[in-house]
N, C-alpha and C positions, 0 to 999 in steps of 0.2 A: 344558151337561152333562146328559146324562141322572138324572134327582133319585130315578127306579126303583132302589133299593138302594145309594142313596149315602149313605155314612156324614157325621153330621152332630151336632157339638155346637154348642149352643146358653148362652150364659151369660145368665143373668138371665130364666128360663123361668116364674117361676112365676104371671106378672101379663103384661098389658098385652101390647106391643110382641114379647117373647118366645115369651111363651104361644101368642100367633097364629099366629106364625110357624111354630113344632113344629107345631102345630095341620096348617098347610096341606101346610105340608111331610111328613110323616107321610100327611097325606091321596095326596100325588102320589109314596108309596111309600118315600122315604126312610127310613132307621134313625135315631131320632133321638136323642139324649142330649140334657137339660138341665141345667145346676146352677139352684141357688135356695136360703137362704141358712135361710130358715123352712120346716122340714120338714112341717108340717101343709097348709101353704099348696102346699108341692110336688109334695105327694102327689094334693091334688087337680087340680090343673094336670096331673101326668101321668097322671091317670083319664080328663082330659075331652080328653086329645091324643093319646095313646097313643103319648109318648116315655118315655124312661125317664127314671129321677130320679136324683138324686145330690146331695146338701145339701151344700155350698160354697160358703165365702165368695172370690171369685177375690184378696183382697186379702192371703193368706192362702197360704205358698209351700206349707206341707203340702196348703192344700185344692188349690190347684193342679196338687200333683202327683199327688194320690189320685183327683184326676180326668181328669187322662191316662191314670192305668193302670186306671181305669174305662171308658174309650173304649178302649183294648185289649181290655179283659175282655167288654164288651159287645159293641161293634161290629170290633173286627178288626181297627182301623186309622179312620183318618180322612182325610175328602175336603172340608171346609166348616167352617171354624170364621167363626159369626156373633159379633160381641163385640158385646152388647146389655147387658152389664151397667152400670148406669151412675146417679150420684146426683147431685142439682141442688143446689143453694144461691142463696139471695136474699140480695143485700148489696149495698149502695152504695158507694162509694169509702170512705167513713165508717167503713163497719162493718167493712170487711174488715177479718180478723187471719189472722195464718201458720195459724193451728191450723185453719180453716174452709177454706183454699188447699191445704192436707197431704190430708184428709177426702176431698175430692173427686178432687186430683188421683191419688191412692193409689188410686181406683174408677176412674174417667173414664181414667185417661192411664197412668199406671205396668202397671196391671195387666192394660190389654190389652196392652200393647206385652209384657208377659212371658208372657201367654197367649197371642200372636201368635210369639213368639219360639219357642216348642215346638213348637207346629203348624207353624212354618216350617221348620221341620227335618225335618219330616216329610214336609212336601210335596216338599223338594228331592230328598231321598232316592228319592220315587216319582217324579218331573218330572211330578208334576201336584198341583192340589189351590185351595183360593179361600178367602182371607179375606172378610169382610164387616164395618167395622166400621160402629156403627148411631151417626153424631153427632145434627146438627141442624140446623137454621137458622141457629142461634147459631154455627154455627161458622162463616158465611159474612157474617154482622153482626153486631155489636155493641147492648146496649142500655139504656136504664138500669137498675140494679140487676142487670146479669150480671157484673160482673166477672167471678168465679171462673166461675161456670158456664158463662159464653162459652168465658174464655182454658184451658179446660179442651179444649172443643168445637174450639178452633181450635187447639189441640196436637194431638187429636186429625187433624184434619185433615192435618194437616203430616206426623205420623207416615205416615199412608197413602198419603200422595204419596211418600213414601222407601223405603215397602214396595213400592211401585209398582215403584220405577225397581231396585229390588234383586232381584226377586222373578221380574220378568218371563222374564228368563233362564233359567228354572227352569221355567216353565210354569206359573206359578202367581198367579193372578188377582187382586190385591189391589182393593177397592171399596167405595165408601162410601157410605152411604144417609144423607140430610140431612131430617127430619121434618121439617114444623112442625109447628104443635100439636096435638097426638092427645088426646083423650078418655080416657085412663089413667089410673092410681093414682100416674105419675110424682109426686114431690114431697109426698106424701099419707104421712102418719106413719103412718097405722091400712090402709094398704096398700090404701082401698078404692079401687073404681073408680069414676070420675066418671060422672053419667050420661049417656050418648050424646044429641049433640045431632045433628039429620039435617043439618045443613049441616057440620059441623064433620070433619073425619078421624077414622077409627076405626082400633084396631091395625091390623086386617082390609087397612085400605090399604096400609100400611106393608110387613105379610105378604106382600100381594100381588107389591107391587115386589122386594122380597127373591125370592120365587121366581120370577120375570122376570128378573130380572138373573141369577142360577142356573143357568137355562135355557137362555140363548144359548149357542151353539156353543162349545166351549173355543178354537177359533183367535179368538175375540175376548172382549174383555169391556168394562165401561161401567164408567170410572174413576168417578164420581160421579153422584147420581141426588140429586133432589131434590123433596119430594113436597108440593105447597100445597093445601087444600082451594078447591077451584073458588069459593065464595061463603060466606065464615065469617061474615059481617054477617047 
């Protein structure tokens, strides 16, 4: 797709993984929307990207919907919904409880599949348009201490394989980008960012492949991308 004036929300913009993304995309012209859930934090995220903001929590059907008709209001319509929003949990078999399984999968899995579901309507309507959802690694193995966070990652997965096979018909690209571990604020209470180590992935990688995958022609697209840093020892 051409990314010169394509309408583009973005969930979970105001750190890491997200932020970069608007970042590049923005850069190669795009209109971009982000939510982000701490407005001080998203204000400055769309200073240093030059998307717009919009403070929403995606778990949350009002902010959900105040932010579609904020992607109307803004942008005109929508061509690209990236679901980047997304929160982790550490637990062993041991510790898990319902209440830490709810938490995430209410981020991780419910709430793209209902921010996916609007945009999908949308797309069919025009017969065109691209999901992206942003999992992991984890959703292609298993580890110790991921229960939730994996079987989260690997619903995720599963979703996008049935948005695949549903969607295609319609012209509309469903795809999944699988990190490994990126240098972010993922998992981090106080929302800082870790500091970059030169062997290790940077959002910037992550950005990259998103706007790669974006890029190809619309007669095709890349069901799953998966991104390892070259030598993280």
């Amino acid at each position: 797709m051409q990314l010169k004036g394509a309408r583009i929300l973005i969930t979970g913009g105001s750190l890491g993984i997200g932020k970069a993304t608007a970042k590049k995309l923005v850069e190669a012209g795009a209109a971009v929307l982000m939510t982000g859930r701490q407005e001080e934090r998203l204000a400055k995220a769309a200073h240093e990207t030059g998307a717009f903001p919009i403070v929403a929590d995606v778990t949350l059907a009002a902010d959900r919907q105040r932010t579609f008709d904020e992607v109307q209001k803004k942008l005109g319509g929508l061509d690209v919904l990236v679901n980047n929003a997304g929160i982790g949990a550490g637990a062993t078999l041991s510790e898990v409880t319902l209440e830490k399984f709810e938490e995430v999968f209410l981020t991780n899995v419910f709430s793209a599949a209902l921010m996916a579901q609007t945009a999908a309507e949308l797309f069919k309507a025009q017969n065109s348009g691209a999901i992206i959802n942003v999992a992991s690694t984890a959703a292609l193995k298993g580890y110790e201490g991921g229960t939730i966070y994996a079987a989260s990652k690997f619903a995720l997965r599963g979703m996008t394989q049935c948005w695949q096979a549903e969607l295609r018909k319609h012209n509309v690209r469903v795809m999944e980008i699988n990190p490994s571990l990126v240098t972010t604020a993922f998992g981090n209470p106080q929302g800082i960012e870790r500091t970059e180590e030169a062997n290790k992935l940077r959002s910037e990688e992550i950005a990259h492949a998103i706007k790669s995958m974006l890029e190809m022609d619309n007669r095709g697209f890349v069901p799953e991308l998966t991104v390892w840093a070259t030598n993280p020892w």
